[in-house]
C-alpha positions in Angstrom: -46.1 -44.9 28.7 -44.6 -42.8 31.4 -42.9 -44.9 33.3 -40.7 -47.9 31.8 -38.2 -50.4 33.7 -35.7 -52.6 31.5 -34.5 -55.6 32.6 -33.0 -54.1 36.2 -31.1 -56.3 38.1 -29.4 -55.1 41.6 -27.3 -57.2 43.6 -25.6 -56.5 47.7 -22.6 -58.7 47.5 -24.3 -62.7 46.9 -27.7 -61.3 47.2 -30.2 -60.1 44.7 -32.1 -57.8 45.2 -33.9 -56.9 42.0 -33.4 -59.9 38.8 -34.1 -58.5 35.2 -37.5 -56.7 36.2 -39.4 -55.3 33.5 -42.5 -53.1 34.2 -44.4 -50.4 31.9 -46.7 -48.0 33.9 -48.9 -45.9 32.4 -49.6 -41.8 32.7 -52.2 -41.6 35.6 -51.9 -45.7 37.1 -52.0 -46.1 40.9 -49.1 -49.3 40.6 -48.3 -51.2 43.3 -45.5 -53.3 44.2 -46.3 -56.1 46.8 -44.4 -58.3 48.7 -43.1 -59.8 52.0 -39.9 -57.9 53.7 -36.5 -58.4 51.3 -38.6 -59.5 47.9 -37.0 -56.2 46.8 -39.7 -54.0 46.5 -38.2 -50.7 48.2 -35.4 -51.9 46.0 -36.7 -51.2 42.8 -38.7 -48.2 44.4 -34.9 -46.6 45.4 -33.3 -47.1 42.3 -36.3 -45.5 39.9 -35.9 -42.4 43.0 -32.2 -42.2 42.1 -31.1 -43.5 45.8 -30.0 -46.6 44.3 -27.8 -47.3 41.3 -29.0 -50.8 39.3 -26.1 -53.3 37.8 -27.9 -53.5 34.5 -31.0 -52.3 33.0 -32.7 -49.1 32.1 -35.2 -46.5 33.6 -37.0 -44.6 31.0 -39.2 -41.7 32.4 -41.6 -40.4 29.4 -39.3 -42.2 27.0 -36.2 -40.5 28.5 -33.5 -42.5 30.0 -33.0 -41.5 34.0 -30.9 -44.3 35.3 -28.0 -42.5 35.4 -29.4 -39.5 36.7 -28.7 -38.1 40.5 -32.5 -37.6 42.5 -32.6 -34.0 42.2 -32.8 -34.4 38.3 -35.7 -37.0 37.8 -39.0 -35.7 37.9 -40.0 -38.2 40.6 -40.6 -37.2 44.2 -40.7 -39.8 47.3 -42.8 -40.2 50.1 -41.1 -42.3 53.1 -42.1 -44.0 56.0 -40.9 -42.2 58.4 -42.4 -39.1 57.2 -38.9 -37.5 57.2 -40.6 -34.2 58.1 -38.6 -31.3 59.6 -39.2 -31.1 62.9 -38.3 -27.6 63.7 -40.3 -26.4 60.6 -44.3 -25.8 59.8 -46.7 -27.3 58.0 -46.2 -24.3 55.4 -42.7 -24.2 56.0 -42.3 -28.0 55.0 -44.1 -28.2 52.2 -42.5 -24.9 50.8 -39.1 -26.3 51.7 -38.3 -27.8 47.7 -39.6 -24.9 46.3 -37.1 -22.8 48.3 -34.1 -24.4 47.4 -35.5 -23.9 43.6 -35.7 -20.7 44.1 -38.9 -20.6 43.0 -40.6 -16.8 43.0 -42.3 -16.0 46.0 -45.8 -15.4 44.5 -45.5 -18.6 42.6 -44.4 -20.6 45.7 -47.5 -19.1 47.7 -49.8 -20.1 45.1 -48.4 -23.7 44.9 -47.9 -24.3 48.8 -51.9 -23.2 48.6 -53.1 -25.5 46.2 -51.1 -28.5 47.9 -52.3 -28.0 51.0 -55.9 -27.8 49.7 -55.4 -31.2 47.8 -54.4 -33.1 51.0 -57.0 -31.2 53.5 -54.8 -29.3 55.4 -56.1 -26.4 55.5 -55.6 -24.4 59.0 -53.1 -26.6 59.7 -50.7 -24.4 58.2 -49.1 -22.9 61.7 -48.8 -26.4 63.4 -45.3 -28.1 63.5 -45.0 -31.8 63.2 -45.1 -33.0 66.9 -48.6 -30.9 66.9 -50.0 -33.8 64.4 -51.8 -36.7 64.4 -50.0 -39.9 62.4 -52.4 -38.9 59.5 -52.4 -35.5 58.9 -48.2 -35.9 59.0 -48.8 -37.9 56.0 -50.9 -35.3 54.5 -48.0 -33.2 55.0 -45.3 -35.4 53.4 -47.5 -35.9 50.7 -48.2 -32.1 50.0 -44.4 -31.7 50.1 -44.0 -34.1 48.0 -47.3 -32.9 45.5 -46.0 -29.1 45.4 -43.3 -30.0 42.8 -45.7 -31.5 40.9 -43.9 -34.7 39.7 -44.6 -37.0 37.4 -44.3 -39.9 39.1 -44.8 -40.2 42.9 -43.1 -42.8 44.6 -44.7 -43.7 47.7 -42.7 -46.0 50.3 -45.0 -48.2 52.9 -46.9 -44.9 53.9 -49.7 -46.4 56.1 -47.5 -48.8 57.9 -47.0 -46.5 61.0 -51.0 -45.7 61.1 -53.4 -47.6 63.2 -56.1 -49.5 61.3 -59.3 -47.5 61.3 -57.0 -44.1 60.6 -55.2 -46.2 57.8 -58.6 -47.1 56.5 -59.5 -43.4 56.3 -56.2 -42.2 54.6 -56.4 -45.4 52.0 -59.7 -43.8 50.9 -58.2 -40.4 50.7 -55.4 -41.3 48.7 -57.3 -43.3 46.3 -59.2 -40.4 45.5 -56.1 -37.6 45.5 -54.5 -39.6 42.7 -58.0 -40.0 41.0 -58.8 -35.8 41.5 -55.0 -34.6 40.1 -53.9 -37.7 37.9 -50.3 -38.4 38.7 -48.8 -41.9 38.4 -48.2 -43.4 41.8 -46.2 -46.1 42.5 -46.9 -47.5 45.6 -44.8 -49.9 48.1 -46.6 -52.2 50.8 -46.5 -55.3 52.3 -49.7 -55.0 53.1 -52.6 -57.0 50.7 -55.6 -55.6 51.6 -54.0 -51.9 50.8 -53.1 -53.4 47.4 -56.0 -55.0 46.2 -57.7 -52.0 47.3 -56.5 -49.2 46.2 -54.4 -50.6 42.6 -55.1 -50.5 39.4 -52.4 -53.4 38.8 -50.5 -55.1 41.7 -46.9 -57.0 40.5 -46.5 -59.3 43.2 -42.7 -60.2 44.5 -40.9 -62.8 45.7 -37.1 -63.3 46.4 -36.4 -60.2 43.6 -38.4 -61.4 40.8 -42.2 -60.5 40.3 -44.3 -63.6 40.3 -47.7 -61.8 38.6 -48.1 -59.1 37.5 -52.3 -57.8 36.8 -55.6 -56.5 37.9 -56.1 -56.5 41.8 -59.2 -58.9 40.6 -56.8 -61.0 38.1 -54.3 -61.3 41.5 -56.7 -62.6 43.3 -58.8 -64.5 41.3 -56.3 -66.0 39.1 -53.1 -66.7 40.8 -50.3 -67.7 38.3 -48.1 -69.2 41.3 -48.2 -71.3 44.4 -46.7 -68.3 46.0 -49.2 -65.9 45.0 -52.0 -67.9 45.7 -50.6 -68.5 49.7 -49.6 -65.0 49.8 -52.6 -63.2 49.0 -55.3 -64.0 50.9 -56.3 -67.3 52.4 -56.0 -70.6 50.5 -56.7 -74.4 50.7 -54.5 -76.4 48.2 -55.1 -79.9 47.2 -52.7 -82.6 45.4 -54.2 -83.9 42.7 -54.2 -85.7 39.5 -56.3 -84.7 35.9 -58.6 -87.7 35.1 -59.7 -86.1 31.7 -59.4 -82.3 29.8 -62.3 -80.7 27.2 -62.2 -77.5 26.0 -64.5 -75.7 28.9 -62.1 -77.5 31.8 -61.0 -80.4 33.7 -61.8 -83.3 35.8 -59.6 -84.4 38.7 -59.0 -86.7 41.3 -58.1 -85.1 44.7 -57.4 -86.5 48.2 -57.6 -89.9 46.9 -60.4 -90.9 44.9 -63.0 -87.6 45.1 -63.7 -86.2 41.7 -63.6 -82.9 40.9 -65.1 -80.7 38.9 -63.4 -77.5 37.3 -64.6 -75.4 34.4 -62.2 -73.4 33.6 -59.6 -72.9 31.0 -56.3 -74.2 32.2 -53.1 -75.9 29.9 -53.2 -79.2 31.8 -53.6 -82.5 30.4 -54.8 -86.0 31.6 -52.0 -87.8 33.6 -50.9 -84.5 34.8 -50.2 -83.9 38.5 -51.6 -80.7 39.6 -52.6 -78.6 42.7 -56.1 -77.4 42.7 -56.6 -74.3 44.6 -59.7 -72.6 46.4 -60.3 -69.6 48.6 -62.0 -70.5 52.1 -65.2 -68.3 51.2 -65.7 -70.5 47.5 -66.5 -73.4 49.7 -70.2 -74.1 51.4 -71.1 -75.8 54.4 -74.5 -78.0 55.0 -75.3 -80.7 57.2 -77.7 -81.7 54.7 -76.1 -83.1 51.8 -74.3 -81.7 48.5 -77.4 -79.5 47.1 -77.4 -77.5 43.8 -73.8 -77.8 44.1 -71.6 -79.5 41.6 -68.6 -80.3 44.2 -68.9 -82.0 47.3 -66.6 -83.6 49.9 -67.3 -84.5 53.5 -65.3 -83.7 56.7 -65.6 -82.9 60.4 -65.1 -79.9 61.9 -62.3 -79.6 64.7 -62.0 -75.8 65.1 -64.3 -73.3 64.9 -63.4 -69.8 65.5 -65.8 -66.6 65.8 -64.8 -63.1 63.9 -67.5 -60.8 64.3 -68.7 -61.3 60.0 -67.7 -64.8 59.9 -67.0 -67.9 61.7 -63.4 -69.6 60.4 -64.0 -73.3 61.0 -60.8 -76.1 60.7 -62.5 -78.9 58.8 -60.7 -82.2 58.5 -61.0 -84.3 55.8 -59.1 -87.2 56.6 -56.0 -87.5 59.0 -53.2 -85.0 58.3 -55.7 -83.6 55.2 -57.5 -80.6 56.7 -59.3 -77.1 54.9 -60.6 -73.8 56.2 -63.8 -72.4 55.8 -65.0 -69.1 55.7 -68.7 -68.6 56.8 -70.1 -65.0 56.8 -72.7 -64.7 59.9 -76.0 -63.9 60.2 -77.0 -63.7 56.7 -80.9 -63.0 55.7 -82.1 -66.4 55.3 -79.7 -68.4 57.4 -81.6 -71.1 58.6 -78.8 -73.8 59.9 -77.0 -71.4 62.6 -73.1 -72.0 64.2 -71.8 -75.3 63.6 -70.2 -76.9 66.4 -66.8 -79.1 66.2 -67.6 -82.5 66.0 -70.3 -81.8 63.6 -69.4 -84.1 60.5 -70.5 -81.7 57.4 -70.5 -81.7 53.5 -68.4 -79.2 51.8 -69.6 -77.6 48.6 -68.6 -75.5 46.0 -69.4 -74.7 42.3 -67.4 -76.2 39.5 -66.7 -72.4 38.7 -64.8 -72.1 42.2 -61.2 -72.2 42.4 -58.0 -73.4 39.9 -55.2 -75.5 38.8 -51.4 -75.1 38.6 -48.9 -77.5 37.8 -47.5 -79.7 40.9 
């Protein structure tokens, strides 16, 4: 365990920030904490940094306490959004910047500033000042800055949000495999989903201070524990429903009315319960022919269809006010039955497998 947060709870006048989170993290985890804007993510991110103070709770770094501790005294460095590069400086000059304030022995600084700026690909770079870079390789040089103290925990603030897609595609993969090649905890920040499940070992998912799940990128995804998680990541269809009957591989419900579904699945829900069954757009099949191999089915027009490039989003409704979305990937080998068209009445399909339950 390197990194272990007690029961923090921060609060700016009536609001709270940050309500008795608890986290372990362990030595060499890519972490991330994910979230929509004021679910208190920077929050908790600022107060393991030392920018913040908590109003209860502890921060243990490698089983020491730190929570009282001013920044310059944690072995935790920060990367921020903004870069916060010196302007006025070099690459060299701002990644060597720390280790001259240490005082840190010129042959010893040299060799460090080297080794960073090999880690993040920067060499040649080394002349250039700031306004000389591209978006990218300025966060190259905020994270060499940050890697040339060699911390033990690298806290890493919404990085990528200032980069355009395909260039924060690019440094997404390069980070992944920095933190892989020299094994430092990272704690990363993001709104972002796709960055999360993508990058994370484990994702803790907020929401309005408190972390709603907290697992594998898969597990997040797959599993949802909460109505919020489930809407947040990703794309969802939700119906009300009620369980029928309960056996120990799953559950059979009634949803929009009288259509029986299928789930097997372990879940703690019992007959008589109200429930909201859950399933991602690309789970359910489309088929003008009839249900197939499939143990699910329920029919519905389409109203909307929309083109993406790899898929086709289609609105289907199943009765007035009741509608789903469908993901269709395009052109795949064997597609025989094309674009649908709205209008089109189709059955929906999708494995007894597919989807999940939580309580209404």
């Amino acid at each position: 365990m390197i990194l272990e947060i007690r029961n923090l709870t921060k609060l700016y006048g009536a609001t709270t920030a940050a309500r008795d989170v608890s986290l372990s993290l362990e030595k060499g985890e890519f972490f991330c904490l994910l979230g929509p804007s004021g679910c208190g993510k920077s929050t908790i991110l600022r107060m393991i940094a030392g920018f913040e103070r908590p109003d209860s709770g502890q921060i243990l770094l490698n089983g020491v306490p730190i929570t009282d501790l001013p920044p310059y005294r944690r072995d935790v460095n920060t990367v921020f959004q903004n870069y916060a590069l010196f302007p006025n400086m070099n690459v060299h000059r701002n990644i060597s910047y720390g280790l001259r304030i240490k005082g840190i022995a010129q042959m010893e600084l040299r060799t460090r500033v080297e080794e960073a700026i090999a880690m993040v690909g920067l060499g040649g770079l080394e002349e250039r000042m700031p306004a000389q870079l591209s978006g990218g390789q300025q966060q190259r040089v905020a994270l060499a800055r940050a890697l040339v103290n060699r911390p033990a925990v690298l806290l890493l603030d919404e990085p990528m949000s200032a980069l355009d897609k395909k260039i924060a595609e690019q440094t997404r993969t390069e980070l992944v495999e920095l933190q892989k090649r020299i094994g430092i905890t990272f704690v990363f920040v993001t709104h972002n989903q796709t960055e999360a499940l993508a990058m994370a070992h484990r994702v803790a998912v907020m929401k309005a201070g408190v972390i709603e799940q907290c697992d594998e990128p898969r597990g997040i995804y797959e599993r949802p524990a909460t109505r919020f998680v489930a809407e947040f990541i990703g794309s969802m269809n939700f119906f009300d429903g009620t369980v029928v009957a309960t056996d120990p591989d799953g559950c059979t419900l009634h949803v929009t009315g009288d259509t029986s579904v299928r789930l097997q699945k372990p879940s703690d829900v019992t007959a008589g319960d109200d429930v909201v069954f859950m399933i991602r757009p690309e789970r359910l099949k489309m088929s003008l022919v009839g249900p197939q191999e499939y143990e699910n089915s329920i029919n519905g027009i389409i109203r909307e269809s929309v083109y993406m490039g790899e898929t086709t989003v289609y609105r289907i409704e199943l009765r007035p006010g009741n509608t789903v979305t469908v993901h269709v990937q395009n052109y795949l080998p064997g597609m025989t039955e094309g674009f649908y068209e709205p209008g089109e009445e189709v059955h929906l399909m999708w494995s007894k497998t597919s989807g999940g339950v939580i309580r209404a």
